[in-house]
Legacy VTK file of the C-alpha trace (Angstrom):
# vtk DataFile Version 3.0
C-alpha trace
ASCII
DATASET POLYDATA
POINTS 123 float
58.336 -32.273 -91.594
61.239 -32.213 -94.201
62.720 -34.569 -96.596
65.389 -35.853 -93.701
62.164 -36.741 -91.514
59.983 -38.416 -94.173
62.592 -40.867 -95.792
63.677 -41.510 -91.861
60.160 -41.871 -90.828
59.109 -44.624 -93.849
61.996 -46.875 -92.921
61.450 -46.365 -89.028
57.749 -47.385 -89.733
58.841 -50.371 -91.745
60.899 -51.932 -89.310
58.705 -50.986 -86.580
55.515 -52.921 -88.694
57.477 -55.579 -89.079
58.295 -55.842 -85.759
54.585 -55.527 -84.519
54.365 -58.517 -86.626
57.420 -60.639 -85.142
55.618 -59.751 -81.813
52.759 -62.032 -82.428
55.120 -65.360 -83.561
56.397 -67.124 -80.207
59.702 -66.901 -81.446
60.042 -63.683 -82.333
59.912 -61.152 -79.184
64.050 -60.491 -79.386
63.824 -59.554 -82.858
60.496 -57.541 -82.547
62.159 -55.718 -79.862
65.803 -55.424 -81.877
63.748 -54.052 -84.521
61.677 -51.569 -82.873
65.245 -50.113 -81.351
66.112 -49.796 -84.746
63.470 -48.321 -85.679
63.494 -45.716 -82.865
67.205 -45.078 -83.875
65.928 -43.976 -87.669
63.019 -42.051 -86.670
65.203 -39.848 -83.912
68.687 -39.792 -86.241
68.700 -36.128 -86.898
69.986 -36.503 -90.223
69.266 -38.157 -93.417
69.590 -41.882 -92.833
70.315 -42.837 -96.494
73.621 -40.588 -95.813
74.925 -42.019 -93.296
74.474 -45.489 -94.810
76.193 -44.083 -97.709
79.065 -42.519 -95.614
79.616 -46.637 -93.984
78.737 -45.360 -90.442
75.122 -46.592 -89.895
76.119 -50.215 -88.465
77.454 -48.077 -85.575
74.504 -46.040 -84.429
72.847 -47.543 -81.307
70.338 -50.343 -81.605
72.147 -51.196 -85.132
72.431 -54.896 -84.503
73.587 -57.175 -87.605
69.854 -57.734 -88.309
68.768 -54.282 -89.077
71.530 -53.128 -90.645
70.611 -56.209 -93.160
67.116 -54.825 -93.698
68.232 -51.530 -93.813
70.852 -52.122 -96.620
68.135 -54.136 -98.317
65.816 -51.426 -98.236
68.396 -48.829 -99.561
69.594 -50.973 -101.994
66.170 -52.106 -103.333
63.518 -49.918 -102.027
61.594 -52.315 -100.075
62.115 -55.206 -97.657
61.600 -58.898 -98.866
60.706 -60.038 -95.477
58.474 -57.500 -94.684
56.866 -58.239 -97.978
56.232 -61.849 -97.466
55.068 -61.432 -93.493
52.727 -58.260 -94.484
51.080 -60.159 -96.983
49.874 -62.595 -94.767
47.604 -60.239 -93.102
45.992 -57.120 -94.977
47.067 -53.579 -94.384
43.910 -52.570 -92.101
45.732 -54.642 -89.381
48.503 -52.862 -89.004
46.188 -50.028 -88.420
44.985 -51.791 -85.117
47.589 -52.831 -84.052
47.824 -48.946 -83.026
44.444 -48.117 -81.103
45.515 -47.761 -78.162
43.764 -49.497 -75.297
43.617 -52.846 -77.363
46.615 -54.490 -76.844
48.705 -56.092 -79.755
47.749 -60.128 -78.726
43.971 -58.961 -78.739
43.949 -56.932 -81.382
45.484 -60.491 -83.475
42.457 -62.593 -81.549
40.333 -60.460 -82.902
41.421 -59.814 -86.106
41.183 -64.214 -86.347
38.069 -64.745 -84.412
36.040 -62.540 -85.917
37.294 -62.405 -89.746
37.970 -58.632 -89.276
38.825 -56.549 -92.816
39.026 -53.250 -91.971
38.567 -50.596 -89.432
34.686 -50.272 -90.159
34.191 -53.772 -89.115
LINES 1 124
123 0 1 2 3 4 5 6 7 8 9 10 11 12 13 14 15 16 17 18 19 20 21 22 23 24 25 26 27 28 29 30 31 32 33 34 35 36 37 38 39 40 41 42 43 44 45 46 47 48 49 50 51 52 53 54 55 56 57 58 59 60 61 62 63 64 65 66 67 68 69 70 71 72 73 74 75 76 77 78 79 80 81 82 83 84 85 86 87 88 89 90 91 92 93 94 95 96 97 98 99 100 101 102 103 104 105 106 107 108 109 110 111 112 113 114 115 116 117 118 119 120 121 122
């Protein structure tokens, strides 16, 4: 994987945490799935994302709504995302991490993860 992959791939997974997250508020399912085309948009560019924010054209690569291009420019501009932040640190790390067996389901995996106290994978 090269540079133009890894700096892609750390903002794709970002937005497509964060969306994971949305998924689970009732309100949230447009912006969970805004984000995640976002965040397939990032991981597939073929270049090197933080150029073609710098070059202006990144608002008009598709599934770059208004939204994203707000997280992305706060990312770029700060190294990190406020909002991602706040809503990760209402839930510890390790959930993220189940939110990806497969088989689960993303609704379950948040039951359980509130039912039964989980922590971390072990558990």
């Amino acid at each position: 994987m090269d540079k133009n992959q890894i700096h892609n791939l750390k903002l794709a997974t970002t937005l497509a945490n964060l969306a994971e997250i949305y998924k689970q508020k009732s309100d949230g399912t447009k912006a969970a799935i805004d984000l995640n085309v976002a965040a397939r948009t990032i991981r597939d560019y073929p270049g090197n994302i933080f150029d073609a924010y710098n070059r202006g054209f990144i608002a008009s690569l598709p599934g770059i709504d208004e939204t994203a291009y707000e997280l992305i420019e706060e990312f770029f501009e700060t190294g990190r995302i406020k909002l991602y932040d706040e809503i990760r640190g209402q839930y510890p790390d390790e959930l993220i991490k189940f939110i990806r067996i497969s088989g689960l389901g993303k609704k379950r995996i948040f039951k359980l993860y509130e039912l039964l106290d989980l922590k971390s994978m072990s558990d």
